[in-house]
LOZAZA-449276 format. One record per residue (C-alpha): x, y, z; residue number from 1; residue in three letters. Coordinates in pm, whole numbers. Layout:
residues N
<atom px="X" py="Y" pz="Z" i="NUM" aa="ALA"/>
...
end
This chain:
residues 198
<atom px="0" py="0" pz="0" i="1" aa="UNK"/>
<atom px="105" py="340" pz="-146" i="2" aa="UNK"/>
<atom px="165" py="650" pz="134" i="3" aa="UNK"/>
<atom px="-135" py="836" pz="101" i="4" aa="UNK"/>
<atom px="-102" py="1225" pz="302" i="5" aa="UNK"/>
<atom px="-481" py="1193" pz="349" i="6" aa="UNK"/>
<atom px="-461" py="926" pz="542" i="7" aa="UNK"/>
<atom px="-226" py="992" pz="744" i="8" aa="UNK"/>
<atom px="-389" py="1357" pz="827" i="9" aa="UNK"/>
<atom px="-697" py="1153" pz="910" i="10" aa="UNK"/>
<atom px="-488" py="955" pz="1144" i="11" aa="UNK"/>
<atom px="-317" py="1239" pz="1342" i="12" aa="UNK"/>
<atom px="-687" py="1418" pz="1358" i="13" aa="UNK"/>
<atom px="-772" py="1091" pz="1525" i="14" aa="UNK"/>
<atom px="-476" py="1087" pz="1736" i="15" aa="UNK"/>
<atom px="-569" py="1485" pz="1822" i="16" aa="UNK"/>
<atom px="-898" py="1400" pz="1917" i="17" aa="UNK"/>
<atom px="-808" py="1116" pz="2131" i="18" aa="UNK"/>
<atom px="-530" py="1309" pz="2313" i="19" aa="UNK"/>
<atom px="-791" py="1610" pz="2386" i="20" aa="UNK"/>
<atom px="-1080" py="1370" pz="2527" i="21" aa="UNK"/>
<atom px="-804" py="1252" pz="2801" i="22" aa="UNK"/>
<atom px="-673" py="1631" pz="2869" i="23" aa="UNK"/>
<atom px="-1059" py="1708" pz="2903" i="24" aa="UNK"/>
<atom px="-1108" py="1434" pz="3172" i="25" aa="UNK"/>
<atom px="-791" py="1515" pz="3321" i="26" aa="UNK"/>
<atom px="-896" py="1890" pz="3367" i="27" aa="UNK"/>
<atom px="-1271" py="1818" pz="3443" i="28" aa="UNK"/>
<atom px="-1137" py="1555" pz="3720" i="29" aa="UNK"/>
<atom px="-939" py="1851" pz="3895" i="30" aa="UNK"/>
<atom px="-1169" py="2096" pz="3857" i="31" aa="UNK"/>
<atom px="-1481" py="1906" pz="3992" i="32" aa="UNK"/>
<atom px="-1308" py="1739" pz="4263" i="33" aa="UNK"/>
<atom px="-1341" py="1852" pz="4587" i="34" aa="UNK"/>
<atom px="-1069" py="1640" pz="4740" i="35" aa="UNK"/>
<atom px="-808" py="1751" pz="4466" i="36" aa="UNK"/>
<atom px="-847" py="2096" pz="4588" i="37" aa="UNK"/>
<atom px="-823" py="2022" pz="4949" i="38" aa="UNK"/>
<atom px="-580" py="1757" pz="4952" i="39" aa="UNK"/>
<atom px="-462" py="1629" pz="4621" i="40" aa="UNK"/>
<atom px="-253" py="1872" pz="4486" i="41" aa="UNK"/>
<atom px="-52" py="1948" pz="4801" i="42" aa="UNK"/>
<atom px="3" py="1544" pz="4807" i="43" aa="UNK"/>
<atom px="98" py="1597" pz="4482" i="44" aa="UNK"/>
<atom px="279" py="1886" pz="4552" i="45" aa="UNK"/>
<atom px="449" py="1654" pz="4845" i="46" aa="UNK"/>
<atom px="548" py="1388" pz="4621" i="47" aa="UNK"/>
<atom px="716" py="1624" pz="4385" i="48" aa="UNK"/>
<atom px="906" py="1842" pz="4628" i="49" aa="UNK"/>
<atom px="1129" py="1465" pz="4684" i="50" aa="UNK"/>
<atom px="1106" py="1375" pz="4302" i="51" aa="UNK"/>
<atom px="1179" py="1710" pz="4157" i="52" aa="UNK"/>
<atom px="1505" py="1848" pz="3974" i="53" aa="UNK"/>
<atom px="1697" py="2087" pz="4235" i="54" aa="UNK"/>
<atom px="1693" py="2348" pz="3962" i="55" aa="UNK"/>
<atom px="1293" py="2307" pz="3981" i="56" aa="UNK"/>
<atom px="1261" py="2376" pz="4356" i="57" aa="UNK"/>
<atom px="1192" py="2791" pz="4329" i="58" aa="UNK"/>
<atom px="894" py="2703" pz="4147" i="59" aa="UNK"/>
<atom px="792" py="2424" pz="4387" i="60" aa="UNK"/>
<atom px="858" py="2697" pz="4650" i="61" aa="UNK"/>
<atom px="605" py="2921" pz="4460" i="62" aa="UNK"/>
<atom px="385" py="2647" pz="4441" i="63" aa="UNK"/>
<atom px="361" py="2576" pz="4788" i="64" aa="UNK"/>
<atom px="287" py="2944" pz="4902" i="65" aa="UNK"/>
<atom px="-44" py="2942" pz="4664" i="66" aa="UNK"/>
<atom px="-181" py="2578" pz="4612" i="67" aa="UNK"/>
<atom px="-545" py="2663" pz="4519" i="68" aa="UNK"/>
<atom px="-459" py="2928" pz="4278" i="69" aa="UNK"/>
<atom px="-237" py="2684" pz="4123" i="70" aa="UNK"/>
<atom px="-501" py="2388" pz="4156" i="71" aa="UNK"/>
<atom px="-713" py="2559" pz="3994" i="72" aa="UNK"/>
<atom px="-494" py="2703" pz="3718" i="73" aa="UNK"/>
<atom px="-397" py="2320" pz="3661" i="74" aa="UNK"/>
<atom px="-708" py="2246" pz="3620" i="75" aa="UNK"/>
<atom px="-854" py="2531" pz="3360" i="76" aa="UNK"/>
<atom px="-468" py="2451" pz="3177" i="77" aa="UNK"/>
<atom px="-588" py="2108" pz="3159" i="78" aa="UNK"/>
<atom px="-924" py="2150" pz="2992" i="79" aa="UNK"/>
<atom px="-828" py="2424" pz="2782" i="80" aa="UNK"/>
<atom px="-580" py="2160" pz="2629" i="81" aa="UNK"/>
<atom px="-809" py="1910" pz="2641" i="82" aa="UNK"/>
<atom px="-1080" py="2163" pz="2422" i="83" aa="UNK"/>
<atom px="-849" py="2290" pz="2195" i="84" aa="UNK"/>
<atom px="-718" py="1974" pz="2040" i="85" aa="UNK"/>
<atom px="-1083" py="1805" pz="2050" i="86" aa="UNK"/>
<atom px="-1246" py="2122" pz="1865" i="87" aa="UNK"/>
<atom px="-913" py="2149" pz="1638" i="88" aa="UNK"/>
<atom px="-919" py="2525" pz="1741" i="89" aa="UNK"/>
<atom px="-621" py="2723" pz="1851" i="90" aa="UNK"/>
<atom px="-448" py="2393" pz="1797" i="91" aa="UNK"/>
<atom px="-91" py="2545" pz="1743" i="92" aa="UNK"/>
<atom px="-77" py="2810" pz="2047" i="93" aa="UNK"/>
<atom px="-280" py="2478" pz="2260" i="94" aa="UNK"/>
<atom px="35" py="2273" pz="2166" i="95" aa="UNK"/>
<atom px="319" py="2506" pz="2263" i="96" aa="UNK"/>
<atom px="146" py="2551" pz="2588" i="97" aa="UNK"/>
<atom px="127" py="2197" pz="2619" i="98" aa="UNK"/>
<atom px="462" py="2126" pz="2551" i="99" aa="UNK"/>
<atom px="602" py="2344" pz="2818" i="100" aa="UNK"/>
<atom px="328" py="2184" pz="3053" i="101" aa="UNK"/>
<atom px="512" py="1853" pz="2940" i="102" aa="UNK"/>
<atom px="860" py="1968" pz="3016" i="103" aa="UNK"/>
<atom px="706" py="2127" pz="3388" i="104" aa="UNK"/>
<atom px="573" py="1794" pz="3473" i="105" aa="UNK"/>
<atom px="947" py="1638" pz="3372" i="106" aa="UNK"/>
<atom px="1081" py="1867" pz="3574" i="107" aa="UNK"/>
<atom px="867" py="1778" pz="3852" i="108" aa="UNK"/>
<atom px="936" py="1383" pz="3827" i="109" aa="UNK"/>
<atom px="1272" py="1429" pz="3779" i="110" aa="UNK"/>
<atom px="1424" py="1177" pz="4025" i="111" aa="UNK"/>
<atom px="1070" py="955" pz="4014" i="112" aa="UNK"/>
<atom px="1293" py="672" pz="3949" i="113" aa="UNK"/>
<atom px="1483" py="711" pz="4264" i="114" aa="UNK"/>
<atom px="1860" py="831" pz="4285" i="115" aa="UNK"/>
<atom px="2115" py="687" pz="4110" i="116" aa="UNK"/>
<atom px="1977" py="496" pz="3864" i="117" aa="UNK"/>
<atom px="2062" py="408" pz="3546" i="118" aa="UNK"/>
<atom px="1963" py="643" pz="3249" i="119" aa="UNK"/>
<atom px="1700" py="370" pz="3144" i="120" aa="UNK"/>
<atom px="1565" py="370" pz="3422" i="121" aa="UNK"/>
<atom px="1496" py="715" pz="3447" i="122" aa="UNK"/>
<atom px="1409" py="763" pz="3046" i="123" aa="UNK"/>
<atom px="1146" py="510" pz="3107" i="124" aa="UNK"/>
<atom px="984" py="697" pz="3407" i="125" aa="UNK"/>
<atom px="930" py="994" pz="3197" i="126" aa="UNK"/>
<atom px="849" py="838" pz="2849" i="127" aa="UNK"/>
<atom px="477" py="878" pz="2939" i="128" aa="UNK"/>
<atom px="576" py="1248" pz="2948" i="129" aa="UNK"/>
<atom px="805" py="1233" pz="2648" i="130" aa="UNK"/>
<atom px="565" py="1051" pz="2448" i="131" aa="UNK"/>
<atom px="297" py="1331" pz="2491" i="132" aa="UNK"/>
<atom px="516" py="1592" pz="2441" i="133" aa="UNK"/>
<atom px="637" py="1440" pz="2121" i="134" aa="UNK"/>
<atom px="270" py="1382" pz="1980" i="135" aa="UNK"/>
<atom px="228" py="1732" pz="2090" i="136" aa="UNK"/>
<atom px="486" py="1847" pz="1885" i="137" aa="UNK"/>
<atom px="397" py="1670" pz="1578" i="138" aa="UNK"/>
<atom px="73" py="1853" pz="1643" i="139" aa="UNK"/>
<atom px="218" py="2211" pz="1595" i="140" aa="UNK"/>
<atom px="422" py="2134" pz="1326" i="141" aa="UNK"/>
<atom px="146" py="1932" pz="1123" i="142" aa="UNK"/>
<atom px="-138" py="2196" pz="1142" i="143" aa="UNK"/>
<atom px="-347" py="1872" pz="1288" i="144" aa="UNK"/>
<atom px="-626" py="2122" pz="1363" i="145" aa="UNK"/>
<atom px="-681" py="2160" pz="989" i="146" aa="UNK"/>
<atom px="-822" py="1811" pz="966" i="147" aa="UNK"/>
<atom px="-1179" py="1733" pz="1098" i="148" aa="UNK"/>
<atom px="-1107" py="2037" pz="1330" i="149" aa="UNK"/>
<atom px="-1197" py="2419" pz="1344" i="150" aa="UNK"/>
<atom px="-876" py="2542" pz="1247" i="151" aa="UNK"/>
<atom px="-957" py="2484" pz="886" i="152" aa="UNK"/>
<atom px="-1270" py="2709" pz="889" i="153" aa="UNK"/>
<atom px="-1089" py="2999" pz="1089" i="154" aa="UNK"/>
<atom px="-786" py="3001" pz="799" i="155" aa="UNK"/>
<atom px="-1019" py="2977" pz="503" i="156" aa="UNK"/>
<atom px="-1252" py="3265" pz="650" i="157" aa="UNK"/>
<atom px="-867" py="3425" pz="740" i="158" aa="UNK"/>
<atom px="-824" py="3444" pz="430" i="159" aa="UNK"/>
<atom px="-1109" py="3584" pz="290" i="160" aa="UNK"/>
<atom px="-1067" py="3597" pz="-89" i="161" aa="UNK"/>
<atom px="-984" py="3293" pz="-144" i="162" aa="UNK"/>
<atom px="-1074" py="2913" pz="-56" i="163" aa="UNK"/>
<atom px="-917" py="2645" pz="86" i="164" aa="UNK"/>
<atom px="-867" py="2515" pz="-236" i="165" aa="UNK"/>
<atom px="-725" py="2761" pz="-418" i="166" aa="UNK"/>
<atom px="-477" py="2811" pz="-125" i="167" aa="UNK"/>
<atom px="-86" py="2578" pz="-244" i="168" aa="UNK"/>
<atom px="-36" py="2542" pz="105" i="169" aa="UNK"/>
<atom px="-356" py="2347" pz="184" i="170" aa="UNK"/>
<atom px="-321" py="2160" pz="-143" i="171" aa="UNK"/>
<atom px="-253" py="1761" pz="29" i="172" aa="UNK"/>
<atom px="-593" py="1820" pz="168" i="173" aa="UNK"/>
<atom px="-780" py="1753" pz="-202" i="174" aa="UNK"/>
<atom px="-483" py="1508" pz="-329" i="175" aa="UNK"/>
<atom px="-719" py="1263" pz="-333" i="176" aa="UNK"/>
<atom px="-1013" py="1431" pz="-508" i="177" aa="UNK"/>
<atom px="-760" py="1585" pz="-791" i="178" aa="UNK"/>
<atom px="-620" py="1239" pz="-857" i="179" aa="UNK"/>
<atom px="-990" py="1120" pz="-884" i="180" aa="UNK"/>
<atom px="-1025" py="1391" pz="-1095" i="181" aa="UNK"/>
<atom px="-780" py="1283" pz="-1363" i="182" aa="UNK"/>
<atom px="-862" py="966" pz="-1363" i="183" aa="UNK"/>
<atom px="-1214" py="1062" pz="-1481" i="184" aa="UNK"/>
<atom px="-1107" py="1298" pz="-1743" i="185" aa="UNK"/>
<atom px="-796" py="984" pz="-1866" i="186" aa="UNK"/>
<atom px="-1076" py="763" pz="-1904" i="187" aa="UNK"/>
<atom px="-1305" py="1041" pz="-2069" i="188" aa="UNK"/>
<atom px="-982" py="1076" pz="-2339" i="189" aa="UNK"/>
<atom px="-977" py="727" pz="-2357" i="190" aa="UNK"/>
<atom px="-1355" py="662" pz="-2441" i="191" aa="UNK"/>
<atom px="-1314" py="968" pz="-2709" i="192" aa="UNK"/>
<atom px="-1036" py="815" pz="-2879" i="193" aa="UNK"/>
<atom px="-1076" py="643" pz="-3225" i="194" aa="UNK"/>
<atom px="-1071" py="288" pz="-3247" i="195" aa="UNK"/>
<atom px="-793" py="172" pz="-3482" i="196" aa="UNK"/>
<atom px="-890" py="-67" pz="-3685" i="197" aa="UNK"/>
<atom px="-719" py="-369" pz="-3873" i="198" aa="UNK"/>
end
């Protein structure tokens, strides 16, 4: 089977979508939760002040001194992620912000594995976080938000004069339909065509 660009835009929209629904329930879950703002983010914020790098600890200080503003900025951070790459909308600015949300919660975990380890070890304690910050970076630098998202109707109405069609950089978005196209109008030559005869 041929690479098709289609495809595999409809693929990272799917991948998009997936990865908002779980920021949304991540965001909602904090939000909602009574116990997270009473208790769960100062456990959290106790786990991290032995886990994180000693660099990290000003902003762990910062933290500490506020934990409901922060709880609930977690939260709202959370769910605007988890909106923006669901609706496709804002998808680029979503990801950046996402990405240095990613490298916080590294930060954070930094030692998760325990001191001295081996590099393994501790790669494989973050890859949950380097995975997501990877798909979030193949986000921002695919336009996913384009694909089954509302990024493509704020660019074509962006741009006013003309459509998304007429636009070069949009073009692997109709690939399929212009190759359909041609096909159509080979076959149309083909049927016009006189028939040699013997």
């Amino acid at each position: 089977m041929s690479y098709n660009n289609q495809r595999f835009r409809h693929v990272m929209a799917g991948v998009r979508i997936a990865i908002g629904f779980a920021f949304c329930i991540y965001g909602a879950t904090k939000l909602f939760d009574p116990m997270f703002f009473e208790s769960g983010f100062q456990m959290a914020l106790g786990r991290a002040s032995a886990t994180a790098a000693d660099w990290y600890y000003p902003v762990i200080h910062s933290l500490w001194m506020h934990p409901g503003v922060y709880a609930v900025a977690v939260g709202m951070l959370e769910s605007f992620l988890g909106l923006a790459l669901l609706l496709g909308l804002a998808t680029r600015p979503a990801c950046l912000i996402g990405m240095v949300y990613m490298l916080n919660k590294i930060a954070l975990t930094w030692h998760v594995a325990g001191q001295g380890n081996i590099a393994w070890q501790i790669l494989d304690a973050h890859m949950e976080h380097i995975a997501i910050f990877g798909l979030l970076l193949l986000f921002l630098v695919g336009h996913a938000g384009e694909t089954w998202g509302l990024g493509a109707l704020y660019h074509s109405s962006a741009a006013g004069r003309t459509s998304l069609r007429e636009r070069p950089e949009y073009k692997y978005l109709f690939e399929d339909e212009q190759a359909d196209r041609k096909e159509d109008e080979q076959k149309k030559e083909e049927r016009k065509a006189p028939v040699s005869k013997n």
